[in-house]
C-alpha positions in Angstrom: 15.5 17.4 11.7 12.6 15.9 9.8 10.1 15.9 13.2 10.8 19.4 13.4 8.9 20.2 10.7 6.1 17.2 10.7 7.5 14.1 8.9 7.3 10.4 9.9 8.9 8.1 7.5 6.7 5.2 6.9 7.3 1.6 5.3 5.2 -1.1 4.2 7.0 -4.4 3.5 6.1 -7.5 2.4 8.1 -10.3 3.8 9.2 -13.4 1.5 7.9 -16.6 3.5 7.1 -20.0 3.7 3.2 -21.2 4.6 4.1 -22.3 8.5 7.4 -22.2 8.4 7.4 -19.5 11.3 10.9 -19.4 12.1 12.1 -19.0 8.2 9.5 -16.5 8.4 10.8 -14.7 11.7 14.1 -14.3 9.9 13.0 -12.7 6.8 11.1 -10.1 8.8 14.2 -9.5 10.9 16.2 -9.3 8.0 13.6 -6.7 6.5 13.4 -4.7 10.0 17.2 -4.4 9.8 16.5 -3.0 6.0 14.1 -0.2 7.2 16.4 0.9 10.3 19.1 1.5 7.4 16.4 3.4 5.1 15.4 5.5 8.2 12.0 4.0 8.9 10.6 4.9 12.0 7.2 2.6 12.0 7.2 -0.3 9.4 4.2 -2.6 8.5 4.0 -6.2 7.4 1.2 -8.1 5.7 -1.6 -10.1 7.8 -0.7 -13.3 9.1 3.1 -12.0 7.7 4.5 -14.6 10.7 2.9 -17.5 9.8 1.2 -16.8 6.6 -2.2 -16.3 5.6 -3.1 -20.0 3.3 -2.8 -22.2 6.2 -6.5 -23.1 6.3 -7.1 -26.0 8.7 -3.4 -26.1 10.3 -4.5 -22.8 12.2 -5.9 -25.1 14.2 -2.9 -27.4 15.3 -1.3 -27.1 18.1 2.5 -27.0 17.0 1.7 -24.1 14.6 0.4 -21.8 17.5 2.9 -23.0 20.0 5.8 -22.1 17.5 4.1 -18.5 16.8 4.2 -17.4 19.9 7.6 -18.9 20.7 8.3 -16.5 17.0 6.7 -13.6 18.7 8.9 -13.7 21.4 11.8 -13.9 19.5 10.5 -10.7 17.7 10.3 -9.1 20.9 13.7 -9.7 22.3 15.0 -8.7 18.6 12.9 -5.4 18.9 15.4 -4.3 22.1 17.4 -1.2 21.3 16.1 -1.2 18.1 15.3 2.4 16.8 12.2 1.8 14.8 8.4 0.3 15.4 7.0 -2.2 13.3 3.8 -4.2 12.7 3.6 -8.0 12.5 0.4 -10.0 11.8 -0.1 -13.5 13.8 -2.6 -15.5 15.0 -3.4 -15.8 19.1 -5.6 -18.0 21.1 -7.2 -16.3 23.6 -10.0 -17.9 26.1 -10.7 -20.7 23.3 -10.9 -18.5 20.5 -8.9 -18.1 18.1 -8.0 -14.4 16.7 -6.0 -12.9 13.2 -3.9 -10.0 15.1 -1.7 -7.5 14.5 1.0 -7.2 17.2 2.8 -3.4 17.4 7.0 -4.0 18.8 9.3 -1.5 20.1 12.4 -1.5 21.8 11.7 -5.1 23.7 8.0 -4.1 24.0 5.0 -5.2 22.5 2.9 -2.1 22.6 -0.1 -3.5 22.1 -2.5 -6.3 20.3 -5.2 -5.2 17.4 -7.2 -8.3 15.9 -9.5 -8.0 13.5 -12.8 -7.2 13.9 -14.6 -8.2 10.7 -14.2 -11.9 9.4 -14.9 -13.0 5.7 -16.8 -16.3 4.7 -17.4 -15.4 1.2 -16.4 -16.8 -2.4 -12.7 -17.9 -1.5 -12.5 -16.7 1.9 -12.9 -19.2 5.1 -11.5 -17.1 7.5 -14.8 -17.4 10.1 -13.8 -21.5 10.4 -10.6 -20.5 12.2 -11.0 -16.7 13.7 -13.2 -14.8 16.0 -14.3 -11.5 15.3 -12.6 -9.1 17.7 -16.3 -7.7 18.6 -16.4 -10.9 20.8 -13.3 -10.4 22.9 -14.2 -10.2 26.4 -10.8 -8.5 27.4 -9.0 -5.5 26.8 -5.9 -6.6 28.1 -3.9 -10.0 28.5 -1.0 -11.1 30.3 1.4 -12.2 27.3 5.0 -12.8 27.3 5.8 -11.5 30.7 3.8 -8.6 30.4 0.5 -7.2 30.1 -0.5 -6.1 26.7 -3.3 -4.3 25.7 -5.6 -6.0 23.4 -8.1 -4.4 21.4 -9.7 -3.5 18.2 -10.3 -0.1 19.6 -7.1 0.6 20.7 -4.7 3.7 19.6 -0.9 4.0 19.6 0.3 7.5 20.6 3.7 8.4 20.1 5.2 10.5 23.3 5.5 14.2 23.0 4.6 14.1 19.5 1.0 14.7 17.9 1.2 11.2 16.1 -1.2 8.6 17.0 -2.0 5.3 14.6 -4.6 2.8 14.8 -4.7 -0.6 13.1 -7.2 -2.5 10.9 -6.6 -5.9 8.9 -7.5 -6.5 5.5 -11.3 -6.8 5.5 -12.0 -4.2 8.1 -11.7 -1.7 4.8 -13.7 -3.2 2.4 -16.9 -3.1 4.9 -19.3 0.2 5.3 -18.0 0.9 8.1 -14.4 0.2 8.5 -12.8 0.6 12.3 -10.6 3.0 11.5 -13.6 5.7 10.5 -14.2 5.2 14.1 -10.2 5.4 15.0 -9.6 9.1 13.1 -12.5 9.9 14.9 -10.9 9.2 18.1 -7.5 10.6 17.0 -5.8 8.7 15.0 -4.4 10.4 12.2 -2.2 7.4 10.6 -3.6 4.2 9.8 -2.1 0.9 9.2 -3.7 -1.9 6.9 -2.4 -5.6 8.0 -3.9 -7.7 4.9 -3.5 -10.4 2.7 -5.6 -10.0 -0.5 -5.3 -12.3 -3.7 -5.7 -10.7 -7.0 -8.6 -10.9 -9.8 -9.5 -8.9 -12.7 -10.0 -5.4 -11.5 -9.1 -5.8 -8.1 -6.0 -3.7 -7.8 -7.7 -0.4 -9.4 -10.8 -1.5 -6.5 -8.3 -1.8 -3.7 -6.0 1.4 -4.5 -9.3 3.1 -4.6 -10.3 2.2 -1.0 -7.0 3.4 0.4 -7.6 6.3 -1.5 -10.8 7.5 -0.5 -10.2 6.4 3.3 -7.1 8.3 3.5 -9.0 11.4 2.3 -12.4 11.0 4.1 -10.9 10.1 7.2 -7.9 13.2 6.5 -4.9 10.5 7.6 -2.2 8.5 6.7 -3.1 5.2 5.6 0.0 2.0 5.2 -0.7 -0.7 3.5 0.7 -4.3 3.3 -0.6 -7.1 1.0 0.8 -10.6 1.3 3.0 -11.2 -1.9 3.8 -14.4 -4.4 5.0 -16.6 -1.6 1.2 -16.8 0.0 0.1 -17.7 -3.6 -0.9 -21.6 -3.5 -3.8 -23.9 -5.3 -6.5 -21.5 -6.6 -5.3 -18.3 -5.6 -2.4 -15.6 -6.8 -1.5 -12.8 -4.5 0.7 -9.7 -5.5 2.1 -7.9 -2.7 0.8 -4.7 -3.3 2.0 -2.2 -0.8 0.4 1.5 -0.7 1.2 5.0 1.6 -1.7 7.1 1.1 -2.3 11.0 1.9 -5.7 12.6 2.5 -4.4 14.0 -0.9 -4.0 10.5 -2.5 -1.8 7.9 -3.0 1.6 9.0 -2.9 3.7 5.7 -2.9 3.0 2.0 -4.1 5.1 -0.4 -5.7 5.4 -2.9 -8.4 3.3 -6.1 -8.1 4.4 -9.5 -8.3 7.5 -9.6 -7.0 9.2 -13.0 -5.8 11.4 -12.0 -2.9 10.9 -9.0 -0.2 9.7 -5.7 -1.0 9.8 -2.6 0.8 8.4 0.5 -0.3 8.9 3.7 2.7 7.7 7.7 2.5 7.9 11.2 4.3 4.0 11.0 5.6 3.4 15.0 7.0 1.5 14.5 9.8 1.7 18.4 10.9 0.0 18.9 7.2 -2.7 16.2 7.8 -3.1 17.6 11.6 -3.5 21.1 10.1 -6.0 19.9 7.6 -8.5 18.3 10.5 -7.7 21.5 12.6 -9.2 23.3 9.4 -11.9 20.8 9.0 -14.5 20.9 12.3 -16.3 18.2 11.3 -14.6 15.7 13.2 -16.1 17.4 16.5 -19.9 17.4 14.8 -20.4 13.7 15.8 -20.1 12.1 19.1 -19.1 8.7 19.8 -20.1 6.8 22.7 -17.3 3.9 21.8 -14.4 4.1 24.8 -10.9 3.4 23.4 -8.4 2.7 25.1 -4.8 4.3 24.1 -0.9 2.5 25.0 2.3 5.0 24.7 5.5 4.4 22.8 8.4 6.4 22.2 8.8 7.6 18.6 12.0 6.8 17.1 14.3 9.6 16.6 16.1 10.0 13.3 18.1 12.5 11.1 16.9 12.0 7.8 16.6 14.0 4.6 14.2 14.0 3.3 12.7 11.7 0.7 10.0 12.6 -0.9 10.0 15.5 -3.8 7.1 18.4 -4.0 6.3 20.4 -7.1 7.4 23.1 -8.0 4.2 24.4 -9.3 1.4 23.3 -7.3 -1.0 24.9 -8.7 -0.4 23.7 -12.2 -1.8 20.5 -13.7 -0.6 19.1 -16.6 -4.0 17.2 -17.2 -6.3 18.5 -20.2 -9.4 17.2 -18.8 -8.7 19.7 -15.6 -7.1 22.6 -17.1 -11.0 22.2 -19.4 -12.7 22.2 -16.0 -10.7 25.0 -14.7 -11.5 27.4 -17.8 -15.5 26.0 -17.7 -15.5 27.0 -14.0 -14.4 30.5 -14.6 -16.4 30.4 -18.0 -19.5 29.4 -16.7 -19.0 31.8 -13.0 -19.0 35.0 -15.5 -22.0 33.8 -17.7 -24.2 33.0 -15.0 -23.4 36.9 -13.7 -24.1 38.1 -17.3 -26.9 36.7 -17.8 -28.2 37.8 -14.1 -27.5 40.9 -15.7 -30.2 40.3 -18.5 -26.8 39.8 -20.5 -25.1 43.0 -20.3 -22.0 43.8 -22.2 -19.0 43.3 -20.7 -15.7 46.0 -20.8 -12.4 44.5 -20.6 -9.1 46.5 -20.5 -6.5 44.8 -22.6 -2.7 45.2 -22.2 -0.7 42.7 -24.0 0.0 40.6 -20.8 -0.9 37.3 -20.1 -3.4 38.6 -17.3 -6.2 40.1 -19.4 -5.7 37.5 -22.1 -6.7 34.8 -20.2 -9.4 37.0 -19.0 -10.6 37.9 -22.3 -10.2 34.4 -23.4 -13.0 34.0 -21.0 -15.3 36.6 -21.8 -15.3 35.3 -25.1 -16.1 31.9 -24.0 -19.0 33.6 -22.1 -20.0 34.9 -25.7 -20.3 31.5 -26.7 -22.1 29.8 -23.9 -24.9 32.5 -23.7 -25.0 33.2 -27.4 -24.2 37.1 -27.3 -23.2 39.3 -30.4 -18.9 39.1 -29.8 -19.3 43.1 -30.4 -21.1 42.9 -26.5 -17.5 42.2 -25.4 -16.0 45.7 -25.4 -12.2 45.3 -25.4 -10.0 48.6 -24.3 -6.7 48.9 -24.9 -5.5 52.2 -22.9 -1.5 53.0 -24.0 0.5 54.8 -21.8 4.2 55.8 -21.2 5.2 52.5 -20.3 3.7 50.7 -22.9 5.6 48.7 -25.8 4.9 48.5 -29.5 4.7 44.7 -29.0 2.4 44.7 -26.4 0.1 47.4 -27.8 0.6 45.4 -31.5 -0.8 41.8 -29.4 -3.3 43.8 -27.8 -5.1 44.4 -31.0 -4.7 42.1 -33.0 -6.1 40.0 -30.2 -9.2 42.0 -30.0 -9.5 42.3 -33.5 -8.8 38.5 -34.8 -12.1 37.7 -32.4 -14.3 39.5 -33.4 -14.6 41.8 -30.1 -15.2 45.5 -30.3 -12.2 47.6 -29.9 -11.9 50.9 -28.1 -8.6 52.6 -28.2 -7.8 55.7 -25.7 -4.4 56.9 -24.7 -4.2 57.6 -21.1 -0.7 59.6 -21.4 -2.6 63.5 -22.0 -5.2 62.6 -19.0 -2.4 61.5 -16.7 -0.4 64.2 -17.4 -3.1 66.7 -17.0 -3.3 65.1 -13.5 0.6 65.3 -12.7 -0.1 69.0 -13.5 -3.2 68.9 -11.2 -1.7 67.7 -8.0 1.7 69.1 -8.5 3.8 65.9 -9.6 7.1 66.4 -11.1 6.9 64.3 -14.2 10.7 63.1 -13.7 10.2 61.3 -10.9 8.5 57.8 -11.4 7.9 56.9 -8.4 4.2 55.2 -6.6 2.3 58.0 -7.5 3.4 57.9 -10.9 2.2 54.6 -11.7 -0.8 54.3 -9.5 -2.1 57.7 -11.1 -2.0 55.5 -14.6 -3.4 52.5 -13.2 -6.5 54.5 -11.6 -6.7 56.2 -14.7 -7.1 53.3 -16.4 -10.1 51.6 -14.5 -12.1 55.5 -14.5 -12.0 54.9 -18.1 -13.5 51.1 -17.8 -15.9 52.2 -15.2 -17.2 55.1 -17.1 -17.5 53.1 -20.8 -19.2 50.4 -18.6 -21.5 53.1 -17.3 -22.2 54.1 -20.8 -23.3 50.8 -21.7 -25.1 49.1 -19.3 -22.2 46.7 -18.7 -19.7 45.4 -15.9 -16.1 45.7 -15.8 -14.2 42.1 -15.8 -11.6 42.6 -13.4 -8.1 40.7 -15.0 -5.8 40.4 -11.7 -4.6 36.8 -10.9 -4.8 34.8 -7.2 -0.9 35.5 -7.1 -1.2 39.8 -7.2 -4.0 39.4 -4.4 -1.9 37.6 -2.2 0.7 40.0 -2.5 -0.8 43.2 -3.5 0.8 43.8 -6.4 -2.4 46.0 -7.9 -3.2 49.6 -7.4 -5.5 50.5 -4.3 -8.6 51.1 -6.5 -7.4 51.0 -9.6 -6.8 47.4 -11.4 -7.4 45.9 -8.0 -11.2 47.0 -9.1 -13.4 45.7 -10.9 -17.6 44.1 -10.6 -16.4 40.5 -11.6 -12.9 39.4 -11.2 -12.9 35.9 -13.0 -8.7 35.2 -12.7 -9.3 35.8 -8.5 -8.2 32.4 -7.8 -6.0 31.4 -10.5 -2.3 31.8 -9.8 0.4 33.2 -12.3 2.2 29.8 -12.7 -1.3 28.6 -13.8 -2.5 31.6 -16.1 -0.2 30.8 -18.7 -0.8 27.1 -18.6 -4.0 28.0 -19.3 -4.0 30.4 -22.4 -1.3 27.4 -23.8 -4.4 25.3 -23.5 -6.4 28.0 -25.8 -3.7 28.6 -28.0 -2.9 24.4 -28.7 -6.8 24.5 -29.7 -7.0 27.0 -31.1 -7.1 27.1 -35.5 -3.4 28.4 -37.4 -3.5 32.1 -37.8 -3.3 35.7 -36.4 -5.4 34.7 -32.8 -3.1 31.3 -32.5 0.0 33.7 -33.5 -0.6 36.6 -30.9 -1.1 34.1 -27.9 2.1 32.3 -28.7 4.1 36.4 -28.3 2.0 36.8 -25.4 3.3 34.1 -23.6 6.3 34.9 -24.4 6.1 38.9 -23.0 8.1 39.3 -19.7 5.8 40.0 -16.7 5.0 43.9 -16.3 2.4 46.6 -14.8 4.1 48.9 -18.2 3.5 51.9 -15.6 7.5 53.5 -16.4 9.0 54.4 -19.4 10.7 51.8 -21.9 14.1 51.7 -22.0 16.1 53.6 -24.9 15.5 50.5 -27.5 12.1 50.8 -26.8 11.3 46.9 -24.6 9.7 46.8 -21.6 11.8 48.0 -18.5 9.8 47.5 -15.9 9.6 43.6 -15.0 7.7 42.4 -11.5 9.8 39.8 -10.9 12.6 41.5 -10.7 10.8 43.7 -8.5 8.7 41.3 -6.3 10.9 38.3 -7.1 10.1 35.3 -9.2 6.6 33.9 -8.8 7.1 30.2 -9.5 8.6 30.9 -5.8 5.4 33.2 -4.5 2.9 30.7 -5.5 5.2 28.2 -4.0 4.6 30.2 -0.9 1.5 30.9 -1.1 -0.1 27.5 -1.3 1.8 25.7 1.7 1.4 28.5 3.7 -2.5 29.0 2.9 -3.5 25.3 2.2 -1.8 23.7 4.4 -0.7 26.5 7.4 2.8 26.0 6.9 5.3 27.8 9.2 7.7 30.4 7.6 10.9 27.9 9.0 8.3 24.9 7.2 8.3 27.3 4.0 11.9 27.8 3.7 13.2 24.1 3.9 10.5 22.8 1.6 11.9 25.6 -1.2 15.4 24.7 -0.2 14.7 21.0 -1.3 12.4 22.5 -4.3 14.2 24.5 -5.6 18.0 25.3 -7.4 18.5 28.5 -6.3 20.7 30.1 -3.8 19.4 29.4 0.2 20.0 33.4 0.7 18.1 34.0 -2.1 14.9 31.9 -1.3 15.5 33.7 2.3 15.0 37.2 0.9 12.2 36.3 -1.6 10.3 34.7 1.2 10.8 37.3 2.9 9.1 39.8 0.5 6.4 37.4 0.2 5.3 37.1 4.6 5.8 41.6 4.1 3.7 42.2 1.4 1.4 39.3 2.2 0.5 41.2 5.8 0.4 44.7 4.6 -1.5 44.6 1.3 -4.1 42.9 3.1 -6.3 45.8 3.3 -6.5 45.4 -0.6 -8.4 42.0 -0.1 -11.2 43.2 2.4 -12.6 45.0 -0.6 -11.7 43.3 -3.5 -14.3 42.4 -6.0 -16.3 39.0 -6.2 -14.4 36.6 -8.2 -15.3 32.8 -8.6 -13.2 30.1 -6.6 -11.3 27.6 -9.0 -9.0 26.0 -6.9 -8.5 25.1 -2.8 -7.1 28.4 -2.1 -9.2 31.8 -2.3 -8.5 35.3 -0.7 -11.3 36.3 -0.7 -12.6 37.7 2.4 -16.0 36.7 2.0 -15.4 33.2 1.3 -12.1 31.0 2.3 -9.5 33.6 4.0 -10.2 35.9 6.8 -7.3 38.2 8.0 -7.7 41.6 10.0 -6.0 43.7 7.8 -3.6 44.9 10.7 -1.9 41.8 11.3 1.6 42.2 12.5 4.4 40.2 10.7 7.0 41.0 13.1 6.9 37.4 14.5 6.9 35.5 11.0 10.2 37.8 10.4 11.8 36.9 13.5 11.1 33.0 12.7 13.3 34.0 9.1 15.9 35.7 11.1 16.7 32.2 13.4 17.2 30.9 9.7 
């Protein structure tokens, strides 16, 4: 089930072993292939020279040693029949006279192919160039090995049948160079990667080493396994760990602990449909044109019925890191000063409810204050009641403006909207669309028009999560001249005024942002209920938007499908399968027909990966059927 929806589960092991003891050493990599089959592994990795171990030195070059590999290799081979899973075995091979460090691919009784290394050390406590040959002086691309001919190559790529996965191979070295092959690989196709390599340990190393896979799983938008050699390797002057790493182009998501005496396995879910998606997205990868033939072998890719086991947030958007949640508020600070001061530093006109929305974007505007240094009385806060609004939102709305400093405007919208009920005809009993937006556009006239008065802008307070699915009034608090939450979800607006509030000195400001946070999501747009609270709650309206944002970013970063969306909530989230069905299906309707809202929204800064804005990251026709993302939730 897990192919359906992109996932490959991959494994690095390192193998316990004895220094050219090959066939102890073929046993504990049998053993450890026997392991993964029962953990689900479809394509498992060992460590360089993992058959016959890496600390040889000179006894690479006996005779008995090599003759026994390959004997080992075909043992491998005959063990890999019927077996449902691919791994990766590093041995040395003598080819023409040379000798080369190789990583040999096995599948059911197959060897798929041969990738040696291409870049030999001879530095500091390497030696490697006494024994091997670079694969750049290979003469062949194919030898006749084992009864068969195998392909044999340091340009050579593995493509699974019938399945957009394709790996490439590079050994130890070949990623600590400028140019490592597999740049050259991902460029070709390969989007999974597969490190053979047997690298000791010094002071600083590790941090160095996790780095590299980090930064060439991103660059080159791939999977990336690796395999150290472990303890048993360690001899004379050296110590190795067995450090084993699974990298996304999003970092790494899997490693395990060091320094470990006997076997260690470490396997994860690697998305290839994601990392596809991501290269799909990213045309760069067709902008350079390489001359370099490679040559590609075929293997069938193991099928399996696993569940999945790796875990996603449930809050992608949100970081729990201070140093990025600062970044995130300078960004938006820093966005709205430079338009200010564009401006020649106009005052800005904020409408303030009570709700976590316009706090955050106040909380801005006063940071703008303070970057620029502007008089706080040029921030013009509004706060407009109406006949949904409740004493304790109206109570935090001013003392918020009022404990900063800001000026305060206070005008009643209910006589105005009332006089326009009477206007067009509306019965005042019947709260329906044109009940609320009436308040909602009545609101933003008055913002416009006091901006209009003085020379200032109107700071728009809707957040990335009402964009996406419309949940603003057509031209009323979907307007505004700067819109500074744009690309800040909900999940991640409260996060943030929790930052402000935890820095924030003891008293009435610290005190009205902890009740803030606490006030339940609402527009205020119907009447409160007969004890006087809020009655009108969006998420029991559009549904609960820890789920939306969910949504929103797998199906915007990443181009999820709508199936894709519903079984990563399902193992998310606690909450009823019919349930997540119905909310995701609110989220693919109002997604499609509120997009005519974001053609013309506002400019608002990007924070994050993900903008709607129409002018920068996301362009949709606003006509868009959804008919076929609905009939993909019906098969459900």
């Amino acid at each position: 089930m897990l192919k359906k929806y992109g996932y490959v589960r991959m494994g690095a092991c390192v193998n316990e072993l004895r220094i050219t003891d090959v066939f102890y050493n073929v046993e504990e990599i049998k053993k450890n292939v026997e392991l993964a089959i029962e953990k689900g592994i479809e394509i498992l990795c060992f460590p360089e020279l993992s058959l016959t171990g890496y600390t040889c030195q000179d006894l690479f070059l006996n005779k008995d040693l090599l003759e026994n590999t390959i004997k080992a290799l075909a043992n491998l081979k005959e063990f890999s029949q019927n077996k449902e899973i691919v791994f990766i075995v590093g041995a040395p091979l003598k080819i023409k006279g040379a000798l080369y460090n190789c990583a040999f691919s096995f599948s059911n009784g197959k060897i798929l192919g041969i990738t040696p290394k291409t870049f030999i050390p001879n530095y500091s406590e390497f030696y490697e160039y006494r024994y091997f040959s670079s694969a750049d002086q290979l003469m062949v691309n194919e030898i006749f090995f084992l009864n068969e001919m195998v392909p044999i190559s340091n340009r050579l790529l593995y493509q699974a049948n019938g399945y957009d996965l394709c790996y490439a191979i590079e050994l130890c070295e070949d990623l600590w160079v400028n140019t490592p092959p597999s740049n050259l690989a991902c460029l070709k196709g390969a989007n999974l990667i597969f490190n053979l390599s047997c690298s000791n340990e010094i002071v600083g190393k590790y941090e160095y080493r996790k780095n590299l896979v980090k930064v060439q799983a991103a660059t080159n938008i791939c999977g990336y396994v690796y395999a150290s050699a472990g303890l048993s390797e360690s001899t004379t002057d050296l110590v190795f760990s067995g450090h084993l790493m699974i990298a996304e182009p999003s970092g790494v998501v899997k490693e395990n602990e060091r320094f470990q005496f006997n076997s260690d396995m470490i396997y994860q879910d690697i998305d290839i449909f994601r990392i596809n998606q991501d290269r799909i997205k990213n045309r760069c990868y067709e902008q350079r044109k390489i001359e370099i033939e490679y040559q590609t072998t075929f293997f069938n890719l193991p099928l399996k019925s696993n569940t999945l086991c790796r875990t996603y947030s449930q809050t992608p958007f949100l970081t729990e890191d201070d140093k990025t949640l600062e970044e995130i508020l300078n960004i938006q600070t820093y966005a709205l000063a430079k338009r200010v001061k564009y401006l020649n530093f106009t005052k800005m006109v904020i409408g303030i409810s009570g709700g976590a929305d316009s706090t955050l974007a106040f909380l801005i505007a006063l940071r703008v204050i303070k970057v620029l240094n502007m008089d706080v009385k040029s921030l013009i806060a509004v706060t407009m009641p109406g006949f949904g609004t409740s004493n304790r939102t109206y109570q935090n709305a001013i003392q918020l403006i009022q404990s900063s400093g800001a000026t305060l405007k206070e005008i009643s919208i209910k006589e105005a909207c009332l006089q326009h009920y009477k206007d067009i005809g509306h019965d005042l009993n019947t709260y329906d669309i044109t009940y609320e937006n009436s308040q909602a556009r009545e609101r933003t006239q008055i913002l416009f028009d006091i901006a209009n008065q003085v020379s200032g802008i109107v700071i728009g307070t809707g957040d990335l999560s009402e964009i996406a699915l419309g949940w603003a009034t057509y031209n009323g608090d979907h307007m505004s001249n700067y819109s500074v939450n744009a690309s800040i979800p909900k999940t991640l607006v409260t996060r943030l005024i929790r930052k402000i509030k935890d820095d924030a000195k003891q008293g009435i400001f610290k005190e009205t942002l902890s009740d803030i946070l606490d006030t339940p999501i609402s527009p205020e747009l119907l009447p409160l209920d007969e004890k006087g609270n809020i009655a009108q709650k969006s998420e029991v309206s559009v549904g609960p938007y820890i789920l939306h944002d969910f949504f929103l970013y797998h199906f915007i970063r990443y181009g999820a499908s709508v199936k894709k969306l519903y079984f990563l909530a399902t193992q998310t989230f606690s909450i009823n399968k019919e349930d997540i069905k119905k909310y995701l299906t609110i989220f693919i309707k109002r997604f499609f027909t509120q997009a005519f809202k974001r053609s013309c929204m506002p400019d608002g800064v990007k924070v994050g990966s993900i903008s709607l804005s129409p002018r920068g990251d996301f362009r949709m026709s606003s006509d868009v059927s959804y008919q076929m993302y609905l009939k993909e939730l019906e098969e459900l």
